[in-house]
C-alpha positions in Angstrom: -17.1 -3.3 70.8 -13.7 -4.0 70.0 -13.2 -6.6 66.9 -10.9 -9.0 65.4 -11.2 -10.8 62.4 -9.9 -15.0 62.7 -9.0 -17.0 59.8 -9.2 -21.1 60.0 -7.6 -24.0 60.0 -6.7 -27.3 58.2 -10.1 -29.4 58.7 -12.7 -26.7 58.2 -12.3 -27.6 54.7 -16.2 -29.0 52.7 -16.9 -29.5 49.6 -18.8 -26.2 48.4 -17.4 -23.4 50.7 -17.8 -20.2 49.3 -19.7 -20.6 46.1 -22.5 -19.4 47.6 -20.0 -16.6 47.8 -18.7 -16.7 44.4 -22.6 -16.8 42.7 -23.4 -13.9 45.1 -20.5 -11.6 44.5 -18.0 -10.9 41.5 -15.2 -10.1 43.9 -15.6 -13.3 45.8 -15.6 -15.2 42.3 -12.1 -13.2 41.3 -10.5 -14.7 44.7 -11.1 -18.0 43.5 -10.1 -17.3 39.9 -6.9 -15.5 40.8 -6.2 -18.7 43.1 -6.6 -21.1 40.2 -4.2 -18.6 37.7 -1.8 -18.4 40.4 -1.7 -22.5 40.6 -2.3 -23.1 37.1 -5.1 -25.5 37.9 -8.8 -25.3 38.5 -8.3 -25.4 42.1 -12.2 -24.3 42.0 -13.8 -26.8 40.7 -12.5 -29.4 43.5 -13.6 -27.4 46.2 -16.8 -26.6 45.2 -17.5 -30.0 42.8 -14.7 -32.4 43.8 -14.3 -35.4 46.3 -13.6 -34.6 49.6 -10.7 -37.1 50.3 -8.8 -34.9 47.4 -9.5 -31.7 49.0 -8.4 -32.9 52.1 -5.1 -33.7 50.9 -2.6 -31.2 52.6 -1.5 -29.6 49.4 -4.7 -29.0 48.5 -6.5 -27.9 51.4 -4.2 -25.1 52.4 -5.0 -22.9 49.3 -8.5 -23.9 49.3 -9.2 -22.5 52.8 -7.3 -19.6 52.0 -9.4 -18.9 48.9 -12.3 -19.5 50.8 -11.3 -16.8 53.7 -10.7 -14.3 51.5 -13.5 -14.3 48.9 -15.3 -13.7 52.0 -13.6 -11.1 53.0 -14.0 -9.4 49.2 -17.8 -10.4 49.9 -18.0 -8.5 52.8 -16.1 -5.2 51.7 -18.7 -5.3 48.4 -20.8 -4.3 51.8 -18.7 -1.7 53.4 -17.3 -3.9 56.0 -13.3 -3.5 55.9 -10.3 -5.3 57.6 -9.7 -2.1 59.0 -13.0 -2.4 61.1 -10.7 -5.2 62.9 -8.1 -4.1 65.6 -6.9 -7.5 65.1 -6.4 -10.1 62.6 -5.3 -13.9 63.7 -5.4 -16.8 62.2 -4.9 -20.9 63.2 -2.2 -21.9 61.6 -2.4 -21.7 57.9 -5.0 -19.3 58.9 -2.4 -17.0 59.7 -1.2 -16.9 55.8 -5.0 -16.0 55.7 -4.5 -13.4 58.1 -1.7 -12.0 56.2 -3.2 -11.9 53.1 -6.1 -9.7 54.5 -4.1 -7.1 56.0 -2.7 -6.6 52.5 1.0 -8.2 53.4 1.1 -10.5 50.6 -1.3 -10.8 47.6 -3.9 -13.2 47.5 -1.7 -15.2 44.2 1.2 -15.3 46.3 -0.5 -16.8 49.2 -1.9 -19.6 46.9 1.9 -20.2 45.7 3.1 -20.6 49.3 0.2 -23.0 50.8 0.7 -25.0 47.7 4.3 -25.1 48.5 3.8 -25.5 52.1 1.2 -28.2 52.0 3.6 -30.0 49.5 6.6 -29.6 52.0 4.8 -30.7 55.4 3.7 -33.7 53.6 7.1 -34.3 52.5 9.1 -33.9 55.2 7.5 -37.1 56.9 6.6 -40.6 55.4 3.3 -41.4 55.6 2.8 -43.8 58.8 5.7 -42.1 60.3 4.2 -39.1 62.1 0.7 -38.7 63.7 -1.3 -36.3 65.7 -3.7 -36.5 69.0 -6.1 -34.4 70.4 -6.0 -34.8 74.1 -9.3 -33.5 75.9 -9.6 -32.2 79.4 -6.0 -31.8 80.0 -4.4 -28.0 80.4 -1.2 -26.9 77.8 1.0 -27.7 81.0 -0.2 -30.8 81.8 -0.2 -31.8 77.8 3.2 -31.2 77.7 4.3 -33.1 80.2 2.4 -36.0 79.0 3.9 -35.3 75.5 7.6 -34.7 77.2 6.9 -38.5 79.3 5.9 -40.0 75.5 9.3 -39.0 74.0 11.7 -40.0 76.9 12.8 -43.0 74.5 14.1 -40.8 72.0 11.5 -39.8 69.7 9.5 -36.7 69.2 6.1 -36.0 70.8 5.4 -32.2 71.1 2.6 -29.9 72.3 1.2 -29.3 68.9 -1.6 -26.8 68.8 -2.9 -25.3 71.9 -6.3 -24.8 71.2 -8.3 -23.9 74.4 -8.1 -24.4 78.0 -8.9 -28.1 77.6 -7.9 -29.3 74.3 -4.3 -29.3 73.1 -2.7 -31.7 70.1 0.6 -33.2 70.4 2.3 -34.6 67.4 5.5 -36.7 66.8 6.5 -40.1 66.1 3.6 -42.2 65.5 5.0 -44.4 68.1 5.1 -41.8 70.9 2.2 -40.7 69.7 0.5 -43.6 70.8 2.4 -43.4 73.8 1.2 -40.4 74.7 -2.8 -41.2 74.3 -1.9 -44.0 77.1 0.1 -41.5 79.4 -3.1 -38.7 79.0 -5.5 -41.6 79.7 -3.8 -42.4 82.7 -3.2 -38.9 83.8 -7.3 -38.1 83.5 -7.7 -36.7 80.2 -11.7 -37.2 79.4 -10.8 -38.3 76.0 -7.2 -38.9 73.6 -7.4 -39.6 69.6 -5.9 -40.0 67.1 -6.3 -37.3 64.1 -6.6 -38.3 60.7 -4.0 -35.9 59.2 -1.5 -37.1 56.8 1.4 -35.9 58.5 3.0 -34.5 62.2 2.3 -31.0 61.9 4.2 -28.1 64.1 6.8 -30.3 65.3 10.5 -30.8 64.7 9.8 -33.6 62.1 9.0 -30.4 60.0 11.8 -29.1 60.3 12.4 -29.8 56.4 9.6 -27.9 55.7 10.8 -25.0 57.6 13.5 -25.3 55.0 11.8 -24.8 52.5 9.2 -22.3 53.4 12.1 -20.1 54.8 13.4 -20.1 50.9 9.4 -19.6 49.3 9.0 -17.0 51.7 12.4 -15.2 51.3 11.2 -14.5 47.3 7.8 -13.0 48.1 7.4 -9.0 48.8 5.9 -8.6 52.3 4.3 -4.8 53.1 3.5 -3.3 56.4 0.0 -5.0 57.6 -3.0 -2.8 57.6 -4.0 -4.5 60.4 -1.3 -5.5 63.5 -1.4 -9.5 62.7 -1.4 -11.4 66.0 1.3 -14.3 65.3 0.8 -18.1 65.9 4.4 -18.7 67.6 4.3 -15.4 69.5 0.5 -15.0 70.6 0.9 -11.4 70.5 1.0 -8.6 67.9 3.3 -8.2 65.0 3.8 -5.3 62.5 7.6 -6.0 61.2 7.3 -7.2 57.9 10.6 -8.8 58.3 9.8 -10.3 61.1 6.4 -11.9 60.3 8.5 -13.5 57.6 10.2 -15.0 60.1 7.8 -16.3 62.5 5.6 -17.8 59.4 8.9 -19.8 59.2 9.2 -21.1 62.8 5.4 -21.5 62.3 6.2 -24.7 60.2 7.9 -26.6 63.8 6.4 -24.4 66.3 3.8 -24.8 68.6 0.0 -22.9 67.3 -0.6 -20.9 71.1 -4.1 -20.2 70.0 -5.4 -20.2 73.5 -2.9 -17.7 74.2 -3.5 -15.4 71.1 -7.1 -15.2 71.9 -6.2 -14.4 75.5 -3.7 -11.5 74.4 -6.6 -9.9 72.0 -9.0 -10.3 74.8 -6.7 -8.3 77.1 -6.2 -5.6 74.7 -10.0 -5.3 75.0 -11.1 -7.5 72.1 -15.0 -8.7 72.9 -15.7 -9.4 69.4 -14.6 -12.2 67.2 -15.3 -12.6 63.5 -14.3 -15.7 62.3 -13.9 -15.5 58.8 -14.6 -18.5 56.1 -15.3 -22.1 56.5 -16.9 -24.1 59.4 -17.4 -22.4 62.7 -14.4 -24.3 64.4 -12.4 -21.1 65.7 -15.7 -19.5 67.3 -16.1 -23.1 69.6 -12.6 -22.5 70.8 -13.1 -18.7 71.7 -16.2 -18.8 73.4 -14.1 -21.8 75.6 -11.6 -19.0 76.1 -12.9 -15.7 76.4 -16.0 -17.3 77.7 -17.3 -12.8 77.5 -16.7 -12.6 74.1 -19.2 -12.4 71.2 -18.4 -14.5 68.1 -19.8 -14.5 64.7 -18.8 -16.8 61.8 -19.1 -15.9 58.1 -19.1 -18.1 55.6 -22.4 -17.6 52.8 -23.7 -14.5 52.0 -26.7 -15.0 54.7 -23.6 -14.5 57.6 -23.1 -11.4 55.6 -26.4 -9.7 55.4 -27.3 -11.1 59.4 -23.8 -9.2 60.4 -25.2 -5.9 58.8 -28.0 -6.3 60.5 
């Protein structure tokens, strides 16, 4: 079997991922203590002791998840698994600085620094009640996108988001067209449109602030050759250019997540096996509704661990 290791998104956050990890193994504790050096702040205790409206919060939730993925990864390498097992890494999102961090671009402090900044900056670069996000169900990433196109033909923005699977794509913009667009999918057959609770329209060109910012975070932090080709959000395909994977985390911040389309590219390399690695099992739903072949396995406690030796 072929393999790639996936790193999640914003909203697999819960209060208590990876401690099982951290109990378990010393390595997987040092992730989440060089997070909370790096941000000067017991990051730790929130996630694993902390309210879940706090850890939510943008700024918060981006270095959690991160931590989270990695001490995972530490876990399983204490048991001879390595990213190099992986012909791919991915991630969703702020996965991908996951991703990253893996295949030993970045270190796992400086990848705390920039999701701190980066959560800061999205939430910034809107005013609350200004921006939303929908998830619109049983509609394809073309038909999405023209529904999101029809919401913003009065001048504000409504783009095609994150394009998760074959039938589930966000759109995110004004709040205004927004709502417009929930009415326009509704009409247009969409088995379900929602609002999201997120506190801010994320991969848009409201971020485009936050692209700003992350493009100067991002132009002070050494990035190495990846150990492991990383597949990029905004290209769906592989990258190995340091400089350019500096880049594209940039246009990451306005651009559209093509996850349907990364998993598609790694299946056609011959990817059959997807390791999803960290909190919730999110990523596996949206690949098995992809590469409806393909074996998936989440990891998360040290139980995922010793079933994947198995």
């Amino acid at each position: 079997m072929s393999r790639a290791f996936v790193f999640p998104g914003q909203g697999a956050q819960a209060i208590g991922m990876g401690r099982a990890l951290a109990d378990a193994y010393p390595a997987a504790r040092a992730v989440f203590e060089e997070v909370d050096a790096a941000l000067g702040e017991n990051l730790s205790a929130l996630i694993w002791e902390g309210d879940s409206e706090t850890l939510t919060l943008t700024q918060n939730a981006q270095p959690a998840l991160m931590a989270t993925s990695i001490a995972a990864l530490r876990a399983m390498e204490a048991e001879g698994f390595s990213v190099t097992d992986a012909a791919f890494v991915a991630g969703h999102s702020l996965g991908e600085y996951s991703a990253l961090c893996a295949a030993g671009v970045f270190g796992v402090a400086d990848a705390a620094r920039l999701l701190r900044i980066r959560g800061r900056a999205m939430q910034e670069a809107v005013p609350v009640g200004v921006g939303a996000m929908a998830a619109l169900l049983g509609l394809d990433f073309k038909a999405a996108a023209e529904v999101a196109a029809a919401a913003a033909a009065e001048g504000e923005v409504c783009q095609a988001a994150n394009d998760n699977d074959p039938a589930q794509v966000v759109v995110s913009g004004h709040k205004a067209a927004v709502e417009r667009a929930l009415e326009i999918a509704r009409a247009r057959g969409a088995k379900r449109a929602v609002l999201l609770p997120v506190s801010a329209p994320f991969h848009c060109a409201l971020m485009q602030p936050a692209a700003e910012v992350m493009a100067g975070a991002l132009a002070d932090v050494e990035f190495r050759a990846p150990r492991v080709p990383v597949v990029a959000n905004v290209r769906a395909e592989a990258v190995s250019d340091p400089a350019l994977l500096r880049q594209l985390l940039v246009e990451q911040v306005t651009g559209s997540v093509r996850w349907r389309e990364s998993v598609n590219w790694m299946a056609g390399q011959g990817v059959d096996d997807f390791w999803e690695i960290g909190a919730g099992k999110a990523l596996s739903g949206m690949i098995r509704r992809i590469a409806k072949d393909a074996a998936t396995r989440a990891i998360g406690t040290p139980e995922d661990i010793m079933a994947a030796r198995a």
